[in-house]
C-alpha positions in Angstrom: 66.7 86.6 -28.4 69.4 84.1 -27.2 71.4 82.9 -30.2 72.6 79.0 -29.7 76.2 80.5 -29.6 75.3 82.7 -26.9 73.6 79.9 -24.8 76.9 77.4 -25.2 79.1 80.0 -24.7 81.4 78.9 -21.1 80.6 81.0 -17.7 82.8 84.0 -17.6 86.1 83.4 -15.4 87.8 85.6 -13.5 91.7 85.4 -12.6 91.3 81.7 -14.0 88.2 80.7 -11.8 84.9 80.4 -12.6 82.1 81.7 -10.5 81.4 78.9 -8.4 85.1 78.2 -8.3 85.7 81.5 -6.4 81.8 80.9 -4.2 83.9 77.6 -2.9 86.9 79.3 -2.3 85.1 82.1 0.1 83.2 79.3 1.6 86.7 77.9 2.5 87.8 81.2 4.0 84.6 81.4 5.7 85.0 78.1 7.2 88.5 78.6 7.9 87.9 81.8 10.2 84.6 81.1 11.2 86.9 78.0 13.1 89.5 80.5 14.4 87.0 82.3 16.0 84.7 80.1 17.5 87.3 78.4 18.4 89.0 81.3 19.9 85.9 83.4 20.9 83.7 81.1 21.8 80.1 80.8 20.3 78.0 83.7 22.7 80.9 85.8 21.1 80.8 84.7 18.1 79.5 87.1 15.1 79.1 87.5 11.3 81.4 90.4 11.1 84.0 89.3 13.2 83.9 86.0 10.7 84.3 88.1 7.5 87.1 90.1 8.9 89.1 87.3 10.0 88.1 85.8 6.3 88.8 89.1 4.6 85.8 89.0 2.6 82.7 91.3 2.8 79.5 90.9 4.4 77.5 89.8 2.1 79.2 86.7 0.7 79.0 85.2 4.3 75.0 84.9 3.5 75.9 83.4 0.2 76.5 80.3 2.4 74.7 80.6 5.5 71.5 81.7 6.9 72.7 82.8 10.0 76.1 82.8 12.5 74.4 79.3 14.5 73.9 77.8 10.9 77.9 78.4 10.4 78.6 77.1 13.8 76.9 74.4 13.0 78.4 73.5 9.4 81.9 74.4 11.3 80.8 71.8 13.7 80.2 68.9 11.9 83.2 69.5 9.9 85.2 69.2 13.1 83.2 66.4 14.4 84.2 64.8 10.8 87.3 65.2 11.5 87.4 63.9 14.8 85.2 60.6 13.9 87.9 59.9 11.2 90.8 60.4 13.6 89.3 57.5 16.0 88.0 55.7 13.2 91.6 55.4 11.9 93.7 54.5 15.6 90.6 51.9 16.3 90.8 50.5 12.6 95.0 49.2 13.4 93.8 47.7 16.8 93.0 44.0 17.0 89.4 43.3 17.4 88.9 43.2 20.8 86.0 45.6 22.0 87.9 46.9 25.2 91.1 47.5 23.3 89.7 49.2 20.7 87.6 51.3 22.7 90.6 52.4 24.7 92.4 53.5 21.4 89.4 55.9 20.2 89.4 57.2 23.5 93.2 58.1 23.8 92.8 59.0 20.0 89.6 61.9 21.2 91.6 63.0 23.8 94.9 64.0 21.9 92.7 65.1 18.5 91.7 67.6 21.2 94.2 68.3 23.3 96.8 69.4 20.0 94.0 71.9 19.4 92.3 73.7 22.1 90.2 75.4 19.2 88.8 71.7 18.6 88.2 71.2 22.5 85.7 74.1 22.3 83.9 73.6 19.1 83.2 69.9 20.0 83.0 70.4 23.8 83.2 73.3 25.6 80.1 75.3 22.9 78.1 72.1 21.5 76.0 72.4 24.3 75.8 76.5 24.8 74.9 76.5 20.9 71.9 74.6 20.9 72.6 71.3 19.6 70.6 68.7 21.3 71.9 65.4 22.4 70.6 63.3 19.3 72.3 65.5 16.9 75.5 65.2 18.5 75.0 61.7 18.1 74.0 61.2 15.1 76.7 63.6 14.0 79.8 62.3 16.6 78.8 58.4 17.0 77.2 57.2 14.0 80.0 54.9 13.0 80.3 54.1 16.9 76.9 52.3 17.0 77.9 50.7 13.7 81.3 49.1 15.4 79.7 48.7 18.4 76.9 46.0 16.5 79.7 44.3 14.9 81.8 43.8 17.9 78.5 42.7 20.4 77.6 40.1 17.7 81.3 38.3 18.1 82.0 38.9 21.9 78.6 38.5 22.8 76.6 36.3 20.3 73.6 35.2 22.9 73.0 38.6 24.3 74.7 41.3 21.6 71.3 42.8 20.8 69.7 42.7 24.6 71.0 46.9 25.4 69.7 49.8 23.4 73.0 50.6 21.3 71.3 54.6 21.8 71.7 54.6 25.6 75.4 52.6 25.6 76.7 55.1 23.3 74.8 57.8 24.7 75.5 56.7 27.7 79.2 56.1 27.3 80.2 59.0 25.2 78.7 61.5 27.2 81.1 60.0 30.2 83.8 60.2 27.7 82.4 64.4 27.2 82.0 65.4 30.7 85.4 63.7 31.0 87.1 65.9 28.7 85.2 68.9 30.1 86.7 68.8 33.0 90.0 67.6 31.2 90.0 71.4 29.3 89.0 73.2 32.5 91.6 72.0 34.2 94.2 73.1 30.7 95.0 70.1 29.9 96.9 69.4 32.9 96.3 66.4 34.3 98.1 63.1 32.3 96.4 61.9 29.0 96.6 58.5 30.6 94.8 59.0 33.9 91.8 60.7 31.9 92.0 58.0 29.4 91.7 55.3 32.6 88.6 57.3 34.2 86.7 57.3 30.9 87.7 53.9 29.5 86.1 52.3 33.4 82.5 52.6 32.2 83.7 50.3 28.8 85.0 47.5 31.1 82.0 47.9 33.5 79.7 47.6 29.9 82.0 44.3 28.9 81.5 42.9 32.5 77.3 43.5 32.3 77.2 42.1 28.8 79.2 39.1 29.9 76.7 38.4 32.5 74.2 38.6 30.1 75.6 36.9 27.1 76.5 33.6 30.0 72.6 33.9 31.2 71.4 33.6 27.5 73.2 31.1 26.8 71.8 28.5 29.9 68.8 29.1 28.9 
């Protein structure tokens, strides 16, 4: 029988932590190397046990958090994606409003994020493909907030015509321009100028301002 003292009494801790305490902190380390070697390895290469040596911990805790080595490529992932968004998010944010400006900011912004970190440039890039992830959940997972700001920006620069494209295919559409871009941009190391890939991938933006002027001028006679 439980006694009421017994079933108040705190969770044991250990070296000052408590048990789920010390289940974050391996999911940290896991995280941590399961980065480092993606990053380094790639994602074919990628395996459980090269994870939880890099992390130092054993096997089994690395099942305490995921079901399988895609499931922690995928958690490592969209953290990095995370990451990325609110690196763009935050050089876009101190630009004035102007859709072309702005969109040349988050650009330049991608492009170093990933350049100061190759690791970065094939978690997001180089693997996203390779592992699986299909185009929607890179999407929904890279662009969300894009589609958002996008909205926004079409209602003020184009207010007769801002809802005539599918926001899906522009971003789609756009940001896949901006990938392939970068792709190359890694194959080559990094070599060319950050400017001259920022110009080829920033084109398609003005071409998009151009077609939705058209549009937003023939809504407006009519």
């Amino acid at each position: 029988m439980v006694t009421a003292h017994a079933a108040s009494a705190p969770a044991r801790r250990y070296g000052g932590a408590s048990a789920e305490e010390r289940a974050q902190d391996r999911r940290q380390r896991l995280m941590a190397a399961a980065f480092d070697v993606f990053g380094q390895q790639g994602y074919r290469q990628a395996t459980m046990r090269l994870i939880c040596a890099q992390a130092r911990l054993a096997d089994r805790y690395f099942y305490e958090h995921f079901e399988s080595t895609h499931a922690c490529y995928v958690a490592v992932h969209t953290q990095a994606c995370l990451e990325a968004v609110l690196v763009v998010e935050q050089a876009i944010r101190v630009l004035p409003g102007d859709l072309l400006l702005r969109a040349r900011g988050g650009i330049t912004a991608f492009f170093e994020h990933i350049r100061s970190d190759p690791r970065r440039a094939r978690i997001l890039i180089l693997d996203s493909s390779a592992s699986g992830l299909g185009a929607q959940q890179r999407l929904d997972q890279q662009y969300a907030f894009v589609t958002e700001l996008l909205k926004s920006r079409f209602r003020q620069r184009y207010p007769h015509a801002f809802s005539k494209p599918d926001l899906e295919y522009v971003v789609l559409g756009n940001m896949g321009m901006i990938t392939n871009t970068a792709m190359r941009w890694i194959e080559r190391g990094f070599s060319d100028p950050i400017e001259t890939v920022v110009d080829h991938a920033h084109y398609a933006w003005i071409g998009l301002d151009s077609w939705m002027t058209q549009m937003n001028f023939a809504a407006s006679e009519n």
